[in-house]
C-alpha positions in Angstrom: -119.3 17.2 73.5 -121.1 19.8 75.9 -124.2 17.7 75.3 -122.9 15.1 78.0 -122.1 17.5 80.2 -125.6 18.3 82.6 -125.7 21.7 82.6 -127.9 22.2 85.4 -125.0 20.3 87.5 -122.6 22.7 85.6 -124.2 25.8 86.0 -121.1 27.6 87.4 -119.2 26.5 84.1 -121.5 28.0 82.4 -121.5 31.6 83.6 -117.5 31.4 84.2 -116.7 30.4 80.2 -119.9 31.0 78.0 -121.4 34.0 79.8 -117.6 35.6 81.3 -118.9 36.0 84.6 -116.1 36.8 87.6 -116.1 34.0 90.5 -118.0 37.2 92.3 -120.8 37.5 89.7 -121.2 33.8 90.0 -121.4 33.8 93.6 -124.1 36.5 93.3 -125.9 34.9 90.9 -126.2 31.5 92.5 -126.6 32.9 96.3 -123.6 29.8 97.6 -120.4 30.4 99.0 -117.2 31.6 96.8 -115.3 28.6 98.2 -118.4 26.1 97.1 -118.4 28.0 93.4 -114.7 27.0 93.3 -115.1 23.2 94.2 -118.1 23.5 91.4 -115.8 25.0 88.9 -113.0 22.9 89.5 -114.9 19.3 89.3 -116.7 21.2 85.9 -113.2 21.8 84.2 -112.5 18.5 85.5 -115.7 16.8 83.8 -114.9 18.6 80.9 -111.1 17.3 80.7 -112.2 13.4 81.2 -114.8 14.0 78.2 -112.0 15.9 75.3 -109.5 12.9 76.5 -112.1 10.6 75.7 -113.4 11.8 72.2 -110.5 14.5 71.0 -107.7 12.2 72.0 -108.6 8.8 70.5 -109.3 11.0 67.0 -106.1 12.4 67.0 -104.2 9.5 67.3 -106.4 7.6 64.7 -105.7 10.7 62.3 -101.9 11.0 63.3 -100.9 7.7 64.6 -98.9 7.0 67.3 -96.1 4.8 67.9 
């Protein structure tokens, strides 16, 4: 699943989940704004929430049905 997601685009993802970085750290690390780390981060978990609904979701409901 992470595999479709660019990380290079996602970078700020990447440091907030896999590495724990605060929204500071990230903001130091990538030399852009707080507010622009935000929008990033927000459109990542975003991303991310199209792509589980798209393979999680459909193998759920083939495993427990739905009515």
């Amino acid at each position: 699943m992470l595999q479709t997601i660019n990380m290079n685009k996602y970078q700020h993802f990447f440091y907030d989940y896999f590495k724990e970085l605060s929204l500071k750290e990230i903001v130091e690390v990538t030399s852009m704004s707080e507010a622009n780390v935000k929008v990033k981060l927000h459109r990542a978990r975003k991303k991310l929430l199209s792509i589980v609904k798209k393979t999680v979701e459909p193998e759920l409901i083939n495993h427990y049905g739905r009515k």
